[in-house]
N, C-alpha and C positions, 0 to 999 in steps of 0.2 A: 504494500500500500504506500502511496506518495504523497506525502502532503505539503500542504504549502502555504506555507507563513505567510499572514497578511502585511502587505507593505504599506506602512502609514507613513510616505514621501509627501501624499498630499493633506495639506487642511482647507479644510469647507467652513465656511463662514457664511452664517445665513443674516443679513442685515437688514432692520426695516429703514425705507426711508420715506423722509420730508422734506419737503414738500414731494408726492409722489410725482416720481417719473418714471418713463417707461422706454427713453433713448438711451440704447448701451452705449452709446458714443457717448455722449452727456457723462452720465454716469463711471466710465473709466475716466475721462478727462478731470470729471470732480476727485475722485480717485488719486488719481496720479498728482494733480495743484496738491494736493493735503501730502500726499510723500513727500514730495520736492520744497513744500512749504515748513515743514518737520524734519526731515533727514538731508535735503538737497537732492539738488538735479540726479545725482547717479541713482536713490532711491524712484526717483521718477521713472524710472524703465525696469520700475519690478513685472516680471510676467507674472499676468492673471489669468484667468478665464473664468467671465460669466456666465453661468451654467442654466440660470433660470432667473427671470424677472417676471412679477405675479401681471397678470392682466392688469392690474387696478395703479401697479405702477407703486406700490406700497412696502415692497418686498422684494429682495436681491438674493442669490445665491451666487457665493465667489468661489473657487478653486484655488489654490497659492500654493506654492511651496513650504513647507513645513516650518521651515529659517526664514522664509518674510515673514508668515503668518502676524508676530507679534510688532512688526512696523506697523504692519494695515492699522492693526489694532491701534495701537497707541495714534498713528494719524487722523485715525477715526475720530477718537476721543479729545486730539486737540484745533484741529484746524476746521476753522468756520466758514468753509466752502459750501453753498450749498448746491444741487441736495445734500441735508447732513442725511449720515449714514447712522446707523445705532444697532449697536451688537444686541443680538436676539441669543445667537449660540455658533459657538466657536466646536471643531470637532473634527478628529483624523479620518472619521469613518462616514462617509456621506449616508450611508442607512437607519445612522443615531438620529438624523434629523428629523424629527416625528412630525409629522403631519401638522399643521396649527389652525385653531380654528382659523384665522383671517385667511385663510386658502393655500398652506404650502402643502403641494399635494406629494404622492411616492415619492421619496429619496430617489428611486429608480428611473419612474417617470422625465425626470429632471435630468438623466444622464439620457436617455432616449432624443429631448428634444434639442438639448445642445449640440448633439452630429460630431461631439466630439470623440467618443467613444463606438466604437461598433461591437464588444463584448457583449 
């Protein structure tokens, strides 16, 4: 039998935002000012992927690296860009993210409509 360690390279961060928007452009750009505004320019080109953004424009799901993870974070929490961002749940394993009433649906669903994944 083979098995096989789960690799937790990524973290998923599920954020709400406000004013709701629903432009991923928008939304990494907002992203990125708040790195570069907190860390500088070279944080500015952390690779992300947005994986899921709710219809209502309310709610974001991010992908990162394990090692930014806690930039986003902490830029989140200091830079007055808006849309601000606001940590919901932070988490290696995209499956923990449970369902919430305001509409995030399957953790799985979410990797389906990104096109990032084909597993």
């Amino acid at each position: 039998m083979t098995r096989r360690l789960f690799s937790n390279r990524h973290s998923y961060i599920h954020f709400s935002i406000n004013p709701p928007c629903t432009d991923a452009l928008k939304l990494r750009k907002a992203i990125q000012d708040g790195l570069a505004e907190t860390f500088g320019i070279t944080a500015s080109g952390t690779y992300l992927d947005i994986l899921w953004i709710a219809e209502s424009g309310s709610e974001i799901v991010i992908r990162l690296s394990k090692e930014d993870a806690p930039k986003l974070m902490a830029a989140v929490v200091i830079t007055p860009v808006s849309p601000r961002l606001s940590t919901v749940k932070q988490t290696n394993f995209l499956p923990s993210l449970t369902p919430s009433k305001r509409g995030l649906h399957d953790p799985y669903q979410i990797l389906k409509s990104c096109g990032c994944c084909s597993q």
